[in-house]
C-alpha positions as CSV (number, residue, x, y, z in Angstrom):
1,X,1.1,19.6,28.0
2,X,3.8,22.4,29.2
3,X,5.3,20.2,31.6
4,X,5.4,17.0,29.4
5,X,7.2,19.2,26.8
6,X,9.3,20.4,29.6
7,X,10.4,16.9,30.5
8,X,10.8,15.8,27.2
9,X,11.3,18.7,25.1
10,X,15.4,17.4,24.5
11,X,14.0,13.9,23.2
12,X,11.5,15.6,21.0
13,X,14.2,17.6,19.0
14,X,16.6,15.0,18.9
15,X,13.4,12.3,17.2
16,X,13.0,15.6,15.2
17,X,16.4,15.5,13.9
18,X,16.2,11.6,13.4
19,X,13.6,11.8,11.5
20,X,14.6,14.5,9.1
21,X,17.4,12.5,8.5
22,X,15.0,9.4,8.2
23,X,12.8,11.0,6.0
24,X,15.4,12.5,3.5
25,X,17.4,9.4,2.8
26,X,14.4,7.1,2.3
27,X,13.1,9.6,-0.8
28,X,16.4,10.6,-1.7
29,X,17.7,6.9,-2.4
30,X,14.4,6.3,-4.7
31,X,15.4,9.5,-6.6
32,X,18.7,8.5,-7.0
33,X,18.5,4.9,-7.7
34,X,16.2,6.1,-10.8
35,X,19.1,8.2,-11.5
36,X,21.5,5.7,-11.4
37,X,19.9,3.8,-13.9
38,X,18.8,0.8,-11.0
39,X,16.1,-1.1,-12.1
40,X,13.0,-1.0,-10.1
41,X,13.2,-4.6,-8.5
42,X,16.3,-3.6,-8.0
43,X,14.7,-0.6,-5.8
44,X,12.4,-2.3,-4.5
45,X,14.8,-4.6,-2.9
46,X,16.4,-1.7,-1.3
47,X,13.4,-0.6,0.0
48,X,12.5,-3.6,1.5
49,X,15.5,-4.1,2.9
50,X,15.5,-1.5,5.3
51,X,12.5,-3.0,6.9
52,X,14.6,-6.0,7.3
53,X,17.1,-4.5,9.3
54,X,14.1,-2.9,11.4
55,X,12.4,-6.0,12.2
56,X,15.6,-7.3,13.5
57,X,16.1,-4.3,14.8
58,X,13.1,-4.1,17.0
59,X,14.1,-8.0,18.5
60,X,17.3,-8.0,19.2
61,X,18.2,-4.1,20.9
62,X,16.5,-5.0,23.9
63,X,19.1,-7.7,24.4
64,X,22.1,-5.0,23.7
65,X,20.5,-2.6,25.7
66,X,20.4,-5.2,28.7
67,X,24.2,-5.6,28.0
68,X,25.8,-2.5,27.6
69,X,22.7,0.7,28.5
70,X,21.2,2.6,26.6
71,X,23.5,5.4,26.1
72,X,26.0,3.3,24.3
73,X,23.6,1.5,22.2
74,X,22.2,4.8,21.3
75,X,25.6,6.0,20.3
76,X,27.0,3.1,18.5
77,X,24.0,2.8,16.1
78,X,23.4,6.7,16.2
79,X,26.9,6.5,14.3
80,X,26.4,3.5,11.7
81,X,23.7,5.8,10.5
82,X,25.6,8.3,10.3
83,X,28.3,6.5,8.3
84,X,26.1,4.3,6.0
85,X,24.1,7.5,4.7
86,X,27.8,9.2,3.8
87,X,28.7,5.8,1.8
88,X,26.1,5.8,-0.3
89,X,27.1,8.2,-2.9
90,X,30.2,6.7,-2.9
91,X,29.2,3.7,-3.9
92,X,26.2,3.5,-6.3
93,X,25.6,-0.1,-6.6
94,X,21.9,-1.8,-6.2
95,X,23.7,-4.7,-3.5
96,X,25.9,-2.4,-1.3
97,X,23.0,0.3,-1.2
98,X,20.4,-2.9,-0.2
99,X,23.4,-4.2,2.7
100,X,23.4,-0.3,3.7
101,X,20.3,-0.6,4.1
102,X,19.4,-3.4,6.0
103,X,22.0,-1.9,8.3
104,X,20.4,1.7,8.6
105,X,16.9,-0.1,9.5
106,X,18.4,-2.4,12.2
107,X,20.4,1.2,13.7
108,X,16.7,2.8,13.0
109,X,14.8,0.7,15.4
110,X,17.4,0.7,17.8
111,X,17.5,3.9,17.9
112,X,14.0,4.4,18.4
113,X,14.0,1.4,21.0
114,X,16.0,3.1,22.9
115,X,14.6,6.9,22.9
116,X,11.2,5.4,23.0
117,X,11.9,3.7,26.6
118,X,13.9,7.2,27.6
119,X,10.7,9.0,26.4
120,X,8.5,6.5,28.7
121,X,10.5,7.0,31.4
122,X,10.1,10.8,31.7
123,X,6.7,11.0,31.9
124,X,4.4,9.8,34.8
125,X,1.1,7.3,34.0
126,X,-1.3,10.7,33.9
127,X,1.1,12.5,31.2
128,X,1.9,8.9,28.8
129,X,-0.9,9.8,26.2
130,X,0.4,13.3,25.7
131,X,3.7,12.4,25.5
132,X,2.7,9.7,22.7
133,X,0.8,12.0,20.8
134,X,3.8,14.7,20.8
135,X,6.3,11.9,19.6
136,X,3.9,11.3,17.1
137,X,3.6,14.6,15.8
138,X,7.2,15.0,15.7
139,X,7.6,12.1,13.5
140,X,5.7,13.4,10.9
141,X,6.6,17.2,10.9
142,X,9.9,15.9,11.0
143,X,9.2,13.4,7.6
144,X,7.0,15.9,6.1
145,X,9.7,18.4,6.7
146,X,12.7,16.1,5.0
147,X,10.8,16.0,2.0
148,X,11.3,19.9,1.4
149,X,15.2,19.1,1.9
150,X,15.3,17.0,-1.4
151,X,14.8,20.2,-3.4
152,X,18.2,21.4,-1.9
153,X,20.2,22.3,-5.5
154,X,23.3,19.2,-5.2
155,X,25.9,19.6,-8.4
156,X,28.3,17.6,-6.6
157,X,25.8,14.7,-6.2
158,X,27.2,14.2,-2.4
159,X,25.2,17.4,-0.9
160,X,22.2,15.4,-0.1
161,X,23.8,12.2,1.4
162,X,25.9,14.9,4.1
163,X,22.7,17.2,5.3
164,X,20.6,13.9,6.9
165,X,24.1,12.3,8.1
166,X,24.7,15.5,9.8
167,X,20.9,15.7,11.4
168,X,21.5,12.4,12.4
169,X,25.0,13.2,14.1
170,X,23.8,16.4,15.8
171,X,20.8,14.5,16.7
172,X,23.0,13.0,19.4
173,X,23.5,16.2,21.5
174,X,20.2,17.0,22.8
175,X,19.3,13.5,23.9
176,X,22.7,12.6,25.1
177,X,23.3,15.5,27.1
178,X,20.2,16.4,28.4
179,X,19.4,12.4,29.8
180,X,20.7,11.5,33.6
181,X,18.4,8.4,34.5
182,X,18.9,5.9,32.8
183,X,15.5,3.8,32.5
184,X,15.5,0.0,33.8
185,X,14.4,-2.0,30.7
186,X,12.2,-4.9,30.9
187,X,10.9,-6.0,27.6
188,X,7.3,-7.6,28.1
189,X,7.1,-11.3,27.2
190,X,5.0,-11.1,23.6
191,X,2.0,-13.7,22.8
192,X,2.4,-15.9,20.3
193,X,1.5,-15.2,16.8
194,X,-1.2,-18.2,16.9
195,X,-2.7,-16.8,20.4
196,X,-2.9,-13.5,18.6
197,X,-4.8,-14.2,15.8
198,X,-6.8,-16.4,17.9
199,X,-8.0,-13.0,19.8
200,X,-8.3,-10.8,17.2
201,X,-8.1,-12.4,13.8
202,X,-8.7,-9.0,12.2
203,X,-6.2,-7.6,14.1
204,X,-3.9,-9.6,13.1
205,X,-4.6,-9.6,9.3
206,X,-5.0,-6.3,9.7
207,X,-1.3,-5.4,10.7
208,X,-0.1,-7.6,7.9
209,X,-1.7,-6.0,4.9
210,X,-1.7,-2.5,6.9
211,X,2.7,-3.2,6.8
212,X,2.9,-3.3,2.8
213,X,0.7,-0.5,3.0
214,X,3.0,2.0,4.6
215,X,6.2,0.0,3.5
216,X,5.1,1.2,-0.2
217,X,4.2,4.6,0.8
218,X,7.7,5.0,3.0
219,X,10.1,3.4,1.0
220,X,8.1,3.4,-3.0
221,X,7.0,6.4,-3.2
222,X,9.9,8.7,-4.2
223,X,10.3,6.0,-6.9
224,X,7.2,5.8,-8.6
225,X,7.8,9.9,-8.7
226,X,10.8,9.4,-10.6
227,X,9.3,7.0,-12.6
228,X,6.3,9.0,-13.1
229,X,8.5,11.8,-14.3
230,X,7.6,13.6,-11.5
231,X,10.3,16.9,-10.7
232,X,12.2,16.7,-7.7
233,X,9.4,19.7,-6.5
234,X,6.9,17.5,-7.4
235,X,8.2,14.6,-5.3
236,X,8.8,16.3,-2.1
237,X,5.1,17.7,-2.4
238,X,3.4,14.0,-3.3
239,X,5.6,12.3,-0.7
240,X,4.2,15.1,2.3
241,X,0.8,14.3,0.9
242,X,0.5,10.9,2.8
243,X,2.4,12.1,5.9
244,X,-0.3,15.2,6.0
245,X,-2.9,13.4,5.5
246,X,-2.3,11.5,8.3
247,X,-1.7,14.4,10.5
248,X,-5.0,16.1,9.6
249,X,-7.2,12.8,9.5
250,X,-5.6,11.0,12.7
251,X,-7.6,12.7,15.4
252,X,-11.2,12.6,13.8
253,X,-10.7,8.6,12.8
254,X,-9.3,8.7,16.8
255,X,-12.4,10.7,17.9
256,X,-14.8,8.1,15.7
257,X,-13.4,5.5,17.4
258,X,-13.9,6.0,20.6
259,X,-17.6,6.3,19.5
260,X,-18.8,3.3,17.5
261,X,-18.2,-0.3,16.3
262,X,-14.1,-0.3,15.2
263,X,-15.2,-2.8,12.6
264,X,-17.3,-0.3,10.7
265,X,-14.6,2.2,11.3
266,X,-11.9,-0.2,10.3
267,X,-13.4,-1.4,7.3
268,X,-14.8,2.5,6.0
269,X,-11.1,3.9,6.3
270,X,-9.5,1.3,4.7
271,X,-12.4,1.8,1.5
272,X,-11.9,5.5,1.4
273,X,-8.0,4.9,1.7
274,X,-8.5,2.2,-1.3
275,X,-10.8,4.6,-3.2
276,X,-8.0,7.2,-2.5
277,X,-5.6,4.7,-4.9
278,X,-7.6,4.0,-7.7
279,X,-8.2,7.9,-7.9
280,X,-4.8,8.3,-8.3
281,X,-4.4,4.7,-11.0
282,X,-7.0,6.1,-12.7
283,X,-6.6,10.4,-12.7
284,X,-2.8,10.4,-11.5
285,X,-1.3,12.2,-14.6
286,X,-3.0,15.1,-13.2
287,X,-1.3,16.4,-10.5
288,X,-3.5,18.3,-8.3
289,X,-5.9,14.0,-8.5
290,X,-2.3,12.5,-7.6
291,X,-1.9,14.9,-4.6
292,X,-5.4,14.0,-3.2
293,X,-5.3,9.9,-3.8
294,X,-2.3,10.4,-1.9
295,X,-3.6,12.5,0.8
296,X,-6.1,10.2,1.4
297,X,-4.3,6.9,1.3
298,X,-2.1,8.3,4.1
299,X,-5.0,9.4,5.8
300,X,-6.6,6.7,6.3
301,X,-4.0,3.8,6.5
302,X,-1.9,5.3,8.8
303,X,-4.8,5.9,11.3
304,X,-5.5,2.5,11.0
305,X,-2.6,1.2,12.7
306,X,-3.9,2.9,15.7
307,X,-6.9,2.0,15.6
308,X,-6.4,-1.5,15.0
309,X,-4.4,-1.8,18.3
310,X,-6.9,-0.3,20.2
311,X,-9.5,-2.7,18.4
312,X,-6.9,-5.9,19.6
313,X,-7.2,-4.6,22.9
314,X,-10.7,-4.9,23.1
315,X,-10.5,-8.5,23.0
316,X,-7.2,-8.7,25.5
317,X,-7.5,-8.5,29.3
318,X,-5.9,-5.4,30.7
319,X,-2.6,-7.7,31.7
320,X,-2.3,-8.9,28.1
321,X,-2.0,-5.3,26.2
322,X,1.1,-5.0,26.6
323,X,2.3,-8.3,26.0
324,X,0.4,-8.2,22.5
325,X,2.8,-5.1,21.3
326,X,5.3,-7.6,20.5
327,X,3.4,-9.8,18.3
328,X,1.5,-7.1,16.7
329,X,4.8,-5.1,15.3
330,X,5.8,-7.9,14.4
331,X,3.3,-9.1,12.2
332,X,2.9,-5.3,11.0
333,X,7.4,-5.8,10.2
334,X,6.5,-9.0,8.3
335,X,4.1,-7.0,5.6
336,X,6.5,-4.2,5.7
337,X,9.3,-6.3,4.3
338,X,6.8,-7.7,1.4
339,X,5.5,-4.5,0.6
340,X,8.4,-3.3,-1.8
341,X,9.0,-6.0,-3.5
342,X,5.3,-6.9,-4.3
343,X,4.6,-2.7,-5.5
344,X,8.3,-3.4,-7.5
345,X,7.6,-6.4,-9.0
346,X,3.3,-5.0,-10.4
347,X,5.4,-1.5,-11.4
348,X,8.0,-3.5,-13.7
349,X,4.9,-5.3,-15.5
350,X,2.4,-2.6,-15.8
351,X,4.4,0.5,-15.1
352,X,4.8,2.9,-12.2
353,X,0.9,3.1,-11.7
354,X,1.0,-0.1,-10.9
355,X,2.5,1.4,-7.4
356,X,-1.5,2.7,-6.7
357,X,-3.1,-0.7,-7.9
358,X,-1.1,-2.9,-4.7
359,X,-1.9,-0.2,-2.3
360,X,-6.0,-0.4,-4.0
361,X,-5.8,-4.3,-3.2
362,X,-4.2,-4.4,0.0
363,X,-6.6,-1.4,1.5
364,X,-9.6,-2.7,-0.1
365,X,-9.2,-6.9,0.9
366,X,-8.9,-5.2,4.5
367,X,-12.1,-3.3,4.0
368,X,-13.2,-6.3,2.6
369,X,-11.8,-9.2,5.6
370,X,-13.4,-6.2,8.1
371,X,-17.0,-6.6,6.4
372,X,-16.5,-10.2,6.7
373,X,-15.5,-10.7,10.5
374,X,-18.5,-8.8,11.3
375,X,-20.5,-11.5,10.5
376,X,-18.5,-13.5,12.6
377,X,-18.9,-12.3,16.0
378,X,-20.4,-9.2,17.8
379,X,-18.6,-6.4,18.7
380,X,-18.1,-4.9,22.0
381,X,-20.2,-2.4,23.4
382,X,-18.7,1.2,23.4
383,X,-18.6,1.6,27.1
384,X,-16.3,-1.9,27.0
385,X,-13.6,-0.9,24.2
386,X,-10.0,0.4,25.3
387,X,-9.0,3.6,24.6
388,X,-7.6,5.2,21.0
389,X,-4.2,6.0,21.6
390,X,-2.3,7.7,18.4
391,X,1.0,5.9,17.2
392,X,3.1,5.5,14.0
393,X,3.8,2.7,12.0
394,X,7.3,3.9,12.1
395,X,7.6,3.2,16.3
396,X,8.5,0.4,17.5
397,X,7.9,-2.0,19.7
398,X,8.3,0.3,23.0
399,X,6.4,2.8,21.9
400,X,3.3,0.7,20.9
401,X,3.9,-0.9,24.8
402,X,3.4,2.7,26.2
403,X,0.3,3.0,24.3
404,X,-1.0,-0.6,25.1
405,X,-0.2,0.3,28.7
406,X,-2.2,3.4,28.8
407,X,-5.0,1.9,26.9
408,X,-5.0,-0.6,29.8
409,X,-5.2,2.5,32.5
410,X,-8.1,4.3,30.5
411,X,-9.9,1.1,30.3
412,X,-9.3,0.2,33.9
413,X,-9.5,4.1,35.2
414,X,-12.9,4.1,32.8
415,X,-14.1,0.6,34.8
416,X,-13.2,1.6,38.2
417,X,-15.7,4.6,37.3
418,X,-18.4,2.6,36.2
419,X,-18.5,0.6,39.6
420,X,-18.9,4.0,41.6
């Protein structure tokens, strides 16, 4: 672990930084926008629109990256982020905020595109699952830690907009200056969305639903706060809920998976995580309920993404991981983009607990699709499944190849065993 921090330790703080910023603008512009008097589909659109940008984010960096390096893609969209999150005070209207938007979640994924391939590149095979499951748990200290920066006192309005376009700027230092190699990029050819769900039809439905899952949680929940008539206090603390709940909860779900049927797994986490929400529907104007639906919907769902790569896997031949990363994020982007707009549209007819009866329905019809597709086939033995290898739903698409790739290694390090 020393020496992968040692290698990485620059990348680390500057994802740190990114997501700080990342973290703060996504709550802050829910808060806001309830300020401002925006209506919640109007929110909601906002919301959505940043996964927009990501998913196009997330297809078409590799291409720029190929064109011009990494270090002046990083810089470029390092910059518009910058920029855009200083605008939006300045102009407090629902269609420029959404266009903002789309264009912080295409600078977003680039971003991460291209520190996730710089990360890759800086570890050897033997040191890829630590250095995923430090990325990880900078990603959510650093979200769980933006949340505390909304209760930073603002009179001039503009306080908040300047701290996370400041993170994001100095962001640039430690990753820029402390990076010589630059990494070849080679982007993996994905399989189709038709072959995917032909391997693992839960899989696939799985990343769909799981999407507007943690779309609503990312980009609703600072609104259904202000809605709620939540205090900014409040907010920060319900918003950390999910992200610390999926710190606490990601390594025992990891553990249990490794250990039984996936599809048992799969289907109990998404139940408890849909339990979670109706807690919260039902019991939510108490605060102390609200804070532990939340912790466990985030404990649960986000886990899930995890573990239903390394459930895809076991049905893909240790060539075809990585190739699936593709597909998979993609599917996962499309749900993330319907998310908002579906939790907007239930919380402007039945109010903002309507935000905990679309996260109920979504968690529970996976529980429900997971019960179902074990009647449909049997499930591998444990000695035959890939490895659990913990990732965000906020990574993207390199990322969840380093972890396909290493499930591959385990599986084939795990095989070559067996045959000794």
């Amino acid at each position: 672990m020393f020496q992968v921090l040692k290698n990485t330790w620059a990348l680390l703080l500057g994802m740190a930084l990114l997501m700080l910023g990342n973290g703060l603008q996504g709550s802050l512009l829910g808060v806001r926008g309830e300020a401002a008097g925006f209506t919640t589909f109007e929110l909601s659109l906002i919301m959505s629109a940043y996964f927009i940008g990501f998913l196009g984010g997330s297809r078409l960096t590799p291409e720029l990256i190929r064109r011009v390096g990494h270090v002046r893609v990083f810089a470029a969209l390092a910059s518009f982020i910058s920029a855009v999150l200083i605008l939006y005070p300045a102009f407090q209207n629902p269609y420029l905020w959404i266009a903002g938007r789309v264009l912080i979640g295409f600078c977003f994924s680039g971003v991460y595109v291209t520190a996730e391939s710089w990360l890759n590149n800086s570890v050897n095979n033997d040191q890829r699952g630590q250095a995923l499951s430090l990325y990880m748990m900078v990603q959510m200290i650093g979200i769980v830690a933006a949340q505390g920066l909304l209760n930073i006192p603002d009179a001039s309005g503009f306080l908040l907009f300047i701290i996370p376009s400041v993170l994001v700027s100095i962001s640039f230092a430690p990753i820029l200056l402390s990076i010589s190699p630059t990494p070849a990029f080679e982007a993996t050819k994905p399989l189709t969305l038709r072959q995917l769900f032909k391997i693992s039809p839960l899989g696939f439905m799985g990343m769909l639903l799981l999407g507007s899952v943690f779309s609503a949680q990312f980009g609703m929940a600072a609104v259904f706060g202000a809605e709620a008539g939540l205090s900014l206090a409040q907010i920060s603390i319900f918003v950390s809920a999910f992200y610390i709940g999926a710190t606490v909860l990601q390594y025992p779900l990891g553990w249990l998976s490794d250990r039984m049927d996936r599809r048992v797994l799969i289907c109990a986490a998404s139940a408890l995580g849909g339990a979670g929400a109706l807690l919260a529907f039902a019991f939510g104007t108490n605060f102390t309920v609200l804070l532990v639906g939340a912790f466990l919907i985030g404990g649960m769902s986000n886990p899930l993404y995890s573990l239903l790569l390394a459930y895809t896997n076991d049905f893909l031949d240790f060539e075809d991981m990585a190739a699936a990363s593709g597909g998979l994020v993609f599917v996962n982007g499309l749900g993330a983009i319907a998310g908002p707009l579906v939790t907007g549209w239930l919380m402007s007819v039945i109010g903002p607990y309507g935000y905990f009866t679309i996260i109920a329905a979504l968690l529970l019809a996976l529980a429900g699709y997971a019960a179902y597709r074990m009647t449909q086939r049997p499930s591998p033995t444990v000695d035959e499944t890939s490895a659990y290898t913990p990732v965000m739903p906020t990574a993207s698409v390199v990322a969840v190849e380093a972890a396909q790739e290493y499930s591959a290694e385990m599986a084939e390090d795990a095989e070559n065993d067996g045959r000794q």
